[in-house]
C-alpha positions in Angstrom: -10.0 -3.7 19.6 -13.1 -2.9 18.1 -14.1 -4.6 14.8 -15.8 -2.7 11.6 -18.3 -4.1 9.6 -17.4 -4.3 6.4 -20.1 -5.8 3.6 -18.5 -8.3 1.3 -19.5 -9.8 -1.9 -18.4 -12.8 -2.7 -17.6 -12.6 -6.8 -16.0 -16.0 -7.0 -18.0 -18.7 -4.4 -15.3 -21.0 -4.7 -12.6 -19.1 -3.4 -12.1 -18.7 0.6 -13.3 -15.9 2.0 -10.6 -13.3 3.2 -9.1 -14.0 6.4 -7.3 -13.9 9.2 -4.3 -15.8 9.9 -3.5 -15.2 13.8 -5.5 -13.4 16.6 -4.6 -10.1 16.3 -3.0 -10.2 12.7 -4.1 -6.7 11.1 -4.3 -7.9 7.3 -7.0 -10.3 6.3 -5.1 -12.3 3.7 -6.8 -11.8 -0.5 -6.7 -15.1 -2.6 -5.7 -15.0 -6.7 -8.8 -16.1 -8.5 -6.5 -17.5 -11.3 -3.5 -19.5 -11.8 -0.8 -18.0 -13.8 3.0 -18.1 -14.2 5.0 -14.5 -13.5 8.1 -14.3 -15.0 11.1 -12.3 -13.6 10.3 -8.3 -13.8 6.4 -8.9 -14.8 3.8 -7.3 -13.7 -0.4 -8.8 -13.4 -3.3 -7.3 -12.4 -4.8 -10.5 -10.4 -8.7 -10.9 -9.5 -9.3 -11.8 -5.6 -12.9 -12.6 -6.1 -14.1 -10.2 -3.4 -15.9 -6.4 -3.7 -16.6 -4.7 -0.4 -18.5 -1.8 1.1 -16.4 -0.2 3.4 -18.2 2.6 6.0 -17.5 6.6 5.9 -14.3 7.5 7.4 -12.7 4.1 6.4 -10.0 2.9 3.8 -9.3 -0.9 3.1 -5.1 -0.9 2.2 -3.5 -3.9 -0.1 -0.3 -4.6 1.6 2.3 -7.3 0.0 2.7 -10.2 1.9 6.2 -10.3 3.4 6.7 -14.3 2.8 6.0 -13.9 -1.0 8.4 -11.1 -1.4 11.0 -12.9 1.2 11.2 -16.4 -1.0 9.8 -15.2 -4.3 10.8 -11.3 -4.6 6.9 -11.2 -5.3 5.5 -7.5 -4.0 2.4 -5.0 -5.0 3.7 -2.6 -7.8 1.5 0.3 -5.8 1.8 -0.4 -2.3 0.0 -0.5 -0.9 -3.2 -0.1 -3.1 -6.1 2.1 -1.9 -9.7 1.0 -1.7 -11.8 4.0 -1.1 -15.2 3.5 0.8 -17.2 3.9 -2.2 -15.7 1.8 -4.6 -17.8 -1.4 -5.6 -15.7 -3.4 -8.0 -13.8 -6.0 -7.4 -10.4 -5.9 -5.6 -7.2 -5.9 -7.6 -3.9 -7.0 -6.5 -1.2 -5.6 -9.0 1.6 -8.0 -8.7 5.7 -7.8 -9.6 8.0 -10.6 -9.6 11.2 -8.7 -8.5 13.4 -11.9 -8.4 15.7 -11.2 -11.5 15.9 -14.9 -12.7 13.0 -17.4 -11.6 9.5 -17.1 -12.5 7.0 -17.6 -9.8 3.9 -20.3 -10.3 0.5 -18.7 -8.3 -2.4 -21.2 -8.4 -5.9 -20.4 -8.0 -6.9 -19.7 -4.7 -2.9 -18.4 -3.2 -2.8 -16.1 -1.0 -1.2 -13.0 -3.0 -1.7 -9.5 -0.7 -3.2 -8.8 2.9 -6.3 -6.3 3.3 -6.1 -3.7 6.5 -8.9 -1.7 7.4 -8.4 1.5 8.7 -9.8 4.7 9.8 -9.0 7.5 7.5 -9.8 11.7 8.0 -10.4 13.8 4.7 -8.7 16.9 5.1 -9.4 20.6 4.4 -6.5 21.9 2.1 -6.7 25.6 3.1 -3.9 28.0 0.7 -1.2 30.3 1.8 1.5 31.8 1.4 4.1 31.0 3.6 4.2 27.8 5.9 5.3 27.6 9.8 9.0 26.8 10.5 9.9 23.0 11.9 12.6 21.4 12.7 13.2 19.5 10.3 12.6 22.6 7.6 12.7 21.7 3.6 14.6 18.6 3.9 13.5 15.7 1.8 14.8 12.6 0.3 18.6 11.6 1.8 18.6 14.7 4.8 18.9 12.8 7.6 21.6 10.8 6.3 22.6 7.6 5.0 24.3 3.9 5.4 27.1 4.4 3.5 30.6 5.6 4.6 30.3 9.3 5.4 27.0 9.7 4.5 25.9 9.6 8.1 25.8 13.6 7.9 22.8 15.8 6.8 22.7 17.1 3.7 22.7 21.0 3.7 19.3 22.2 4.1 17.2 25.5 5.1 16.4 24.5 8.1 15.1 26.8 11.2 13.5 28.8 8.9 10.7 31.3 10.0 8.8 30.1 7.0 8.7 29.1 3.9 7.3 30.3 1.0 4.9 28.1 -1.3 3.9 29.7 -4.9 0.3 29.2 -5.3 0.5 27.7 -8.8 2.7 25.4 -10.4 3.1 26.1 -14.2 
C-alpha cells in the first residue's frame, strides 16, 4: 500500500488530528468541532476543523461511521460527501439522526464521519446516438429482483438489445 500526501490545515488546534484507527483501516476518522444535541429526523452541517489539499487525480470521500449509525441511527445525509482536489475550505460533515425517537448528544471533539482517499479518473463524455447492447440492457432500479415473496423474478426489461437509442437533449 502506498500512502498519498495529502496537506492539511489544522483550522481548530485543539481538536486531534484525523486518524487512523487500525493498521490498514481505509477511513481516517473527522472529529465535530462543536457539541450539539440532534434530535430525531434533524439534520447539521458540523465543522471538523480540518481543510486539505488533496493532489491531481485524487478525491477525499466522507463516509458515515457504521457504529454511530448502528447505536444511534446517526448517518451522512449525502453519502458519502465529495471533496474535490481543489477545494480549500474546511470539511463539512452533514449529519441525520435517523432514530425516530431519541435525540443523539455529539460533544466536541467525537468522532462523527471517516475520510478515504482515493484515486479518481475525469472522464471524456463523447455524444451519440445509440449505445452498445449489454447484458444487463435498460434495466434499473428493482430488475434483478427482490426480498420479498415472488419478487425474486426480473422485472420485464429490453434486454439483449443491439442498442439503444439516447436523444441528445432532454427538454
Amino acid at each position: 500500500m502506498t500512502a498519498v500526501e495529502v496537506l492539511l490545515l489544522q483550522l481548530d488546534p485543539e481538536l486531534a488530528l484525523p486518524s487512523y484507527a487500525h493498521p490498514g483501516d481505509a477511513g481516517a476518522d473527522l472529529r465535530s468541532s462543536e457539541g450539539f444535541e440532534l434530535r430525531p429526523g434533524e439534520r447539521r452541517l458540523v465543522g471538523t476543523g480540518v481543510a486539505i489539499s488533496l493532489p491531481a487525480g485524487y478525491a477525499a470521500f466522507v463516509h458515515p461511521r457504521s457504529g454511530l449509525a448502528a447505536r444511534h441511527g446517526i448517518t451522512i445525509v449525502n453519502a458519502p460527501g465529495t471533496v474535490d482536489s481543489g477545494y480549500r475550505g474546511e470539511i463539512k460533515v452533514c449529519l441525520i439522526n435517523t432514530d425516530r425517537t431519541q435525540p443523539v448528544n455529539i460533544a466536541r471533539g467525537d468522532r462523527i464521519a471517516q475520510l478515504v482517499i482515493q484515486p479518481v479518473n475525469t472522464a471524456v463524455f463523447v455524444p451519440v446516438t445509440a449505445l452498445p447492447s449489454s447484458a444487463r440492457g435498460i434495466g434499473g432500479y428493482g430488475s434483478t429482483g427482490g426480498i420479498l415473496s415472488g419478487a425474486n423474478e426480473p422485472a420485464a426489461t429490453q434486454r439483449g438489445d443491439e442498442s439503444m437509442s439516447v436523444p441528445r437533449e432532454h427538454g
